[in-house]
SERO-4910 file (N, C-alpha, C, O; in steps of 0.05 Angstrom, whole numbers):
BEGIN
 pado doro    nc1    nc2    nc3   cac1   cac2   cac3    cc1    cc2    cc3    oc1    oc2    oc3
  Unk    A     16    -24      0      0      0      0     17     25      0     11     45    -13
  Unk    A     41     23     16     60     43     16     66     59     -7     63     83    -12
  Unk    A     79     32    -23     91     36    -51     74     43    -64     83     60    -80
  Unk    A     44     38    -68     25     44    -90     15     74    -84      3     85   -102
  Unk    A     20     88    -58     22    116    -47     49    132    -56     48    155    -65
  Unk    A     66    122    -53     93    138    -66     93    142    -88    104    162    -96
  Unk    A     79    122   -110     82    133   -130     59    147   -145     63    159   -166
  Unk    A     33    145   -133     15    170   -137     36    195   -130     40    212   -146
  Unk    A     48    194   -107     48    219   -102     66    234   -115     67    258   -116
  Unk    A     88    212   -129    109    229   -138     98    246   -173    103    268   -181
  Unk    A     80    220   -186     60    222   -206     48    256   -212     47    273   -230
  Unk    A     39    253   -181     14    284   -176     38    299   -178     35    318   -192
  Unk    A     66    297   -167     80    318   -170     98    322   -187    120    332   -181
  Unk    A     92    314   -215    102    316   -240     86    338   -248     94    360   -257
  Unk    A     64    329   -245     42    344   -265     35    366   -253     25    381   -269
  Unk    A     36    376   -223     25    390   -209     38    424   -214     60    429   -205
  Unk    A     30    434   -222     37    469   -227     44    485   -207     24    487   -194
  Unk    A     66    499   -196     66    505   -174     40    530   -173     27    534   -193
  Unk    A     36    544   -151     20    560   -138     21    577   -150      1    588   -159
  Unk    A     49    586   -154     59    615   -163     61    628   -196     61    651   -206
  Unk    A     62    593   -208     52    604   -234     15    603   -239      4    614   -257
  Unk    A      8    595   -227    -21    591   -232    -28    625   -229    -20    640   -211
  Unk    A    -46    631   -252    -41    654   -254    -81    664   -256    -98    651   -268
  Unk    A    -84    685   -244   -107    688   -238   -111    711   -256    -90    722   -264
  Unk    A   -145    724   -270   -141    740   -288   -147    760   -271   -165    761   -255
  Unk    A   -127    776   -277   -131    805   -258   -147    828   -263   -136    845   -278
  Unk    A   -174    835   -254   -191    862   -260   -176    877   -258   -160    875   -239
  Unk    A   -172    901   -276   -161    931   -274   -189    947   -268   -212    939   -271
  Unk    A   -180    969   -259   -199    987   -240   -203    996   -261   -184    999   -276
  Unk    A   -234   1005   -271   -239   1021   -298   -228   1051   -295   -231   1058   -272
  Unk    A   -215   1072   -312   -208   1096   -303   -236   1103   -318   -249   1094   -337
  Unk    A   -242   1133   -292   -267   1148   -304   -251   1160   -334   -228   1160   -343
  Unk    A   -279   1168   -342   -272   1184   -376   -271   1211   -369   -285   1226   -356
  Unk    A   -246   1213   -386   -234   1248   -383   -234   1254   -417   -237   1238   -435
  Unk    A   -230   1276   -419   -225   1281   -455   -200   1279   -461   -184   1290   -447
  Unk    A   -191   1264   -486   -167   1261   -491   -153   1289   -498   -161   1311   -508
  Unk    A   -127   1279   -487   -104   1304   -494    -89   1304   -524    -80   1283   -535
  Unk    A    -87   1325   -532    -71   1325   -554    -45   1319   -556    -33   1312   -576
  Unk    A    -33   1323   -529     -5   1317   -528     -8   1298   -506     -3   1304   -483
  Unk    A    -15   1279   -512     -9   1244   -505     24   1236   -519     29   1236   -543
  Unk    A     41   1231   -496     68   1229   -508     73   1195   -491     64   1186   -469
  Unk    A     93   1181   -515     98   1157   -508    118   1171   -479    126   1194   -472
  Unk    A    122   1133   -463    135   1145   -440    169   1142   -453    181   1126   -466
  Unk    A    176   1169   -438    212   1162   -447    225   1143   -436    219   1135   -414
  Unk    A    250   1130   -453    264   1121   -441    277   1118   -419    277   1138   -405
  Unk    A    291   1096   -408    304   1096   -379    324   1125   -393    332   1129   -416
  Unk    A    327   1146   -364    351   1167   -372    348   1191   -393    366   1203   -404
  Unk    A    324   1195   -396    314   1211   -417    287   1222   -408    273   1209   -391
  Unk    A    279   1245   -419    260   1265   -408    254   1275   -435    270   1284   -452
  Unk    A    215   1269   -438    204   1281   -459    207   1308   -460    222   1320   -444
  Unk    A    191   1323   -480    185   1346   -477    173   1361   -508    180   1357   -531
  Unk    A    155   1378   -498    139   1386   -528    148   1412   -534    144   1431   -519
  Unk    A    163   1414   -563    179   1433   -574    172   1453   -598    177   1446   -621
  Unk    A    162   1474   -594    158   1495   -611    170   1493   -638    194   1494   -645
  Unk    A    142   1489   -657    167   1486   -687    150   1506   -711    156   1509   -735
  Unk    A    133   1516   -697    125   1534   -719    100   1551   -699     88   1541   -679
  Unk    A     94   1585   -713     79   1598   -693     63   1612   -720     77   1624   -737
  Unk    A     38   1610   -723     23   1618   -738     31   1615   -770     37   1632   -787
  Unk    A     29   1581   -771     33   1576   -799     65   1582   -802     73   1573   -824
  Unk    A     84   1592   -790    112   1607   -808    129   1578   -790    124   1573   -767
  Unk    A    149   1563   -804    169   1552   -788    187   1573   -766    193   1596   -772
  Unk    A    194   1560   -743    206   1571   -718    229   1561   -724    227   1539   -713
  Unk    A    252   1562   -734    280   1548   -746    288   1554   -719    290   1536   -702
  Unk    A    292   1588   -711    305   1586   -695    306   1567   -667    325   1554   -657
  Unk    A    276   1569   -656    264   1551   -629    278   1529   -632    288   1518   -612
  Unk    A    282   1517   -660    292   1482   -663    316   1487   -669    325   1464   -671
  Unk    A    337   1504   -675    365   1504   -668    378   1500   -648    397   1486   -642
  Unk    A    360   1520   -636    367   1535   -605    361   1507   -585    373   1505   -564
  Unk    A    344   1490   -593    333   1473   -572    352   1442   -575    357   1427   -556
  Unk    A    361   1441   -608    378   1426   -614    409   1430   -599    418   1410   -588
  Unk    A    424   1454   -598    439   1465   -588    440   1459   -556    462   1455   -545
  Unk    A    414   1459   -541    412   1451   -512    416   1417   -513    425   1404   -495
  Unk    A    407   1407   -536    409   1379   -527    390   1359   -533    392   1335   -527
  Unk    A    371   1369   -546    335   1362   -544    337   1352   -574    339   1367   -594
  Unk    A    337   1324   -574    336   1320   -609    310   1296   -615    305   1277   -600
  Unk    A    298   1301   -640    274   1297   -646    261   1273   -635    278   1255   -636
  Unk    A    240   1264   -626    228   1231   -631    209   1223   -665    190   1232   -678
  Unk    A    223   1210   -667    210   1191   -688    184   1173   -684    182   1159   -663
  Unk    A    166   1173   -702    152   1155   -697    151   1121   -690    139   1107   -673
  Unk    A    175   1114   -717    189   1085   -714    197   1078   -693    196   1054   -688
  Unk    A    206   1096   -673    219   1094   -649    190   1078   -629    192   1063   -610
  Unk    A    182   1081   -633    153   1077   -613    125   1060   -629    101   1063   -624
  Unk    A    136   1044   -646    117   1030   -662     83   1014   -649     63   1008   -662
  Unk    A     90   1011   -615     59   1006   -605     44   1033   -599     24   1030   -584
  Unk    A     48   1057   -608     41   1075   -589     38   1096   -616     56   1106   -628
  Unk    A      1   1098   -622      3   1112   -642     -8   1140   -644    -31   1151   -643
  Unk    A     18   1147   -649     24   1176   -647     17   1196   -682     20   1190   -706
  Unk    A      7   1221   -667      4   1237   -698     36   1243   -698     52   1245   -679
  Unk    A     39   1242   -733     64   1250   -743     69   1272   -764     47   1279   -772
  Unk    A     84   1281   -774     85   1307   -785     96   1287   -805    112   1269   -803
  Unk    A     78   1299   -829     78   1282   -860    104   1289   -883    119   1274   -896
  Unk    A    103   1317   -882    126   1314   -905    146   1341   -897    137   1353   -877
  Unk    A    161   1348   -903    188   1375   -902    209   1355   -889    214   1331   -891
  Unk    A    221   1378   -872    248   1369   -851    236   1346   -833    247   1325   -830
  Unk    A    216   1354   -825    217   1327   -802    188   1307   -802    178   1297   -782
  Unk    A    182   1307   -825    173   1280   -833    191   1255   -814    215   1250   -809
  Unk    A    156   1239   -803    166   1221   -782    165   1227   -754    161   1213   -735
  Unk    A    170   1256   -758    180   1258   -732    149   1258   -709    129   1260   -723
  Unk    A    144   1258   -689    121   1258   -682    115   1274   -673    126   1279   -652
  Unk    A     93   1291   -682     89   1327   -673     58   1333   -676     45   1317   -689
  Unk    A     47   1355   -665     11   1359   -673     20   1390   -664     37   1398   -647
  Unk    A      2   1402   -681     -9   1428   -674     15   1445   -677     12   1468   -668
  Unk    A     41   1439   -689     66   1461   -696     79   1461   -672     93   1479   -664
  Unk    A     74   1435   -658     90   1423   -635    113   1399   -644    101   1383   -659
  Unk    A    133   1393   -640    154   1364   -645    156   1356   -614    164   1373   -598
  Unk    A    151   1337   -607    169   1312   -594    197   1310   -591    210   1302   -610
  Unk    A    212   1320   -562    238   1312   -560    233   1302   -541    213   1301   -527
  Unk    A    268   1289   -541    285   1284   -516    312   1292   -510    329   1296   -527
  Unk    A    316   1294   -481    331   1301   -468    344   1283   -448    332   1274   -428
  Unk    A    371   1279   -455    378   1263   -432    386   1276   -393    403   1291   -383
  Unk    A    368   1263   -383    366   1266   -352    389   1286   -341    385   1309   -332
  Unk    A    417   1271   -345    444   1292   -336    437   1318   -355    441   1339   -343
  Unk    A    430   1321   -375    426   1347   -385    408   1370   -366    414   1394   -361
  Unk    A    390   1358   -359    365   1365   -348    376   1377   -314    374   1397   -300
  Unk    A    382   1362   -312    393   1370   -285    412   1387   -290    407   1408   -279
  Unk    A    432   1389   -303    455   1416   -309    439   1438   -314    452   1458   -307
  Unk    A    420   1444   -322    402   1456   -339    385   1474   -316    379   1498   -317
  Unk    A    380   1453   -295    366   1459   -274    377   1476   -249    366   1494   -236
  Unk    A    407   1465   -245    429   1479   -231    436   1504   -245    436   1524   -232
  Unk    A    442   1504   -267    452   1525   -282    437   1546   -269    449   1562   -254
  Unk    A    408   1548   -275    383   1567   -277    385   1571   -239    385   1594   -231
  Unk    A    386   1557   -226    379   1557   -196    412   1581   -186    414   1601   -173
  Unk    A    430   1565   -202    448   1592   -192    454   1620   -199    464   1638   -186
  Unk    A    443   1619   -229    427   1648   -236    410   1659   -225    407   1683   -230
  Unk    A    393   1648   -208    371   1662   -197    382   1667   -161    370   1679   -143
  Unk    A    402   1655   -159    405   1654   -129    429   1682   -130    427   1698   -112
  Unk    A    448   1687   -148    463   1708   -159    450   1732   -161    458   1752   -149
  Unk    A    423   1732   -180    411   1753   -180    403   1767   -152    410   1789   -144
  Unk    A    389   1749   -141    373   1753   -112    395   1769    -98    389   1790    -86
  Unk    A    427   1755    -99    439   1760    -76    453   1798    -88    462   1818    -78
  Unk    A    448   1788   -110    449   1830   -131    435   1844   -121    440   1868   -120
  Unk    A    407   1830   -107    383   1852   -104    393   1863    -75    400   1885    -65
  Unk    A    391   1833    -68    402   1846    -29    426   1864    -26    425   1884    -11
  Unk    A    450   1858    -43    466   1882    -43    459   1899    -46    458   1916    -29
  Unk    A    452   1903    -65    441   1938    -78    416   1943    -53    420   1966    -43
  Unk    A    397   1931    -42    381   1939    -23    394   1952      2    385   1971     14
  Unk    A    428   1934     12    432   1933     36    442   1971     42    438   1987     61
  Unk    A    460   1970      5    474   1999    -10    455   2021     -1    459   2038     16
  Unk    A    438   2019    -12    407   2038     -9    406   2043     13    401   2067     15
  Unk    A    409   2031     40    387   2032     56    402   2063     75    424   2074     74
  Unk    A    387   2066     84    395   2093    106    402   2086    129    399   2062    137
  Unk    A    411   2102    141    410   2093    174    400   2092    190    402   2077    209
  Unk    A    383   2116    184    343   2120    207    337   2100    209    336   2086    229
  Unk    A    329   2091    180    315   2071    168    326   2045    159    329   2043    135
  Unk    A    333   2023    176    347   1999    160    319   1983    146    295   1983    153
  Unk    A    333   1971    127    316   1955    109    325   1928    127    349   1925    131
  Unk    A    300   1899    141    303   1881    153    304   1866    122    296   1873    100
  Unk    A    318   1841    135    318   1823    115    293   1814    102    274   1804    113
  Unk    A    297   1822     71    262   1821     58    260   1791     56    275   1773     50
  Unk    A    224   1792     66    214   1757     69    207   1756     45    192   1772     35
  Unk    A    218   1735     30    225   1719     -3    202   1686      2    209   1664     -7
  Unk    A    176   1690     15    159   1667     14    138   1671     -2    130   1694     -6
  Unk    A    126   1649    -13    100   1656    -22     87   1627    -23    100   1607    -26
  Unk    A     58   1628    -21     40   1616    -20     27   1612    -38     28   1631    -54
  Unk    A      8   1584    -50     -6   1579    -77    -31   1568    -63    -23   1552    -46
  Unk    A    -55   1569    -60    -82   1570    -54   -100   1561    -76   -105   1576    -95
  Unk    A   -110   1539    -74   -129   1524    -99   -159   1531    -90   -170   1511    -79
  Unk    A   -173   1548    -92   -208   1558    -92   -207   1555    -62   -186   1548    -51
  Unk    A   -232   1561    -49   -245   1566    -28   -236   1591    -19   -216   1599    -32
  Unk    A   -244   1609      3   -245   1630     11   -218   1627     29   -211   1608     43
  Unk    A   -203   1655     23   -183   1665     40   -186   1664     72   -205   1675     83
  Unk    A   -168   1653     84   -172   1650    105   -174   1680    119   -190   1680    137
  Unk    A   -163   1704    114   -170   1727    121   -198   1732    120   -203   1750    137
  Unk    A   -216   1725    110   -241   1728     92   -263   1717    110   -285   1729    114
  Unk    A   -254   1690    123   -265   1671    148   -291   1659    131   -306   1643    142
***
């Protein structure tokens, strides 16, 4: 009886599927309906950052916007590039292929760009600031000192000002 049990059992565990592949069909949560966007952009690559690029402004090509943007770093997406993901494309000139709507192109940017880009601008603005406070500190009188100016601000989405009660 032993033997005629060992080898069911080894039998059942030939055939037997583990747990982990047995695979259950998974409901996705329906998303409510919103109106589609015109600039639905595939997702970028690992290390890369989309972005929607000025290529023409009332009918006239913008050469310059796409030099200037080429020059930063930002070079076109192709449609081929993204073959599940169907994108409007700009039909015939220079950038046929490329994938664009409304006198908009499709770039990318790689990430380390983006961040240099980001620092760059953050220490221009922290330079400027520190221009203003000199020239403020220059100005000020001696009756009258100027206290260190408060540089905060606040962003408030609808309902009534809390001043307002």
């Amino acid at each position: 009886m032993e033997n005629n049990n060992e080898s069911t059992t080894r039998k059942n565990s030939r055939n037997r599927v583990p747990r982990a592949n047995d695979t259950r069909v998974k409901k996705t949560r329906r998303e409510p309906w919103r109106p589609p966007s015109q600039l639905d952009a595939p997702p970028a690559p690992d290390g890369y950052k989309h972005r929607w690029i000025r290529a023409e402004v009332m009918g006239f090509d913008d050469r310059k916007n796409i030099s200037a943007r080429a020059r930063e770093g930002w070079e076109l997406v192709r449609a081929e590039e993204y073959p599940e993901f169907d994108a409007p494309t700009v039909d015939d000139g220079k950038h046929a292929g490329v994938i664009g709507v409304g006198g908009l192109l499709l770039a990318r940017v790689p990430e380390e760009i983006v961040e240099e880009r980001k620092n760059y601008y953050r220490t221009q603005t922290r330079d400027q600031m520190s221009a203003v406070d000199a020239e403020l500190a220059r100005e000020q009188h001696p009756v009258m000192p100027i206290s260190k100016p408060d540089r905060q601000s606040s962003v408030t989405f609808g309902g009534p000002r809390k001043d307002e009660g």
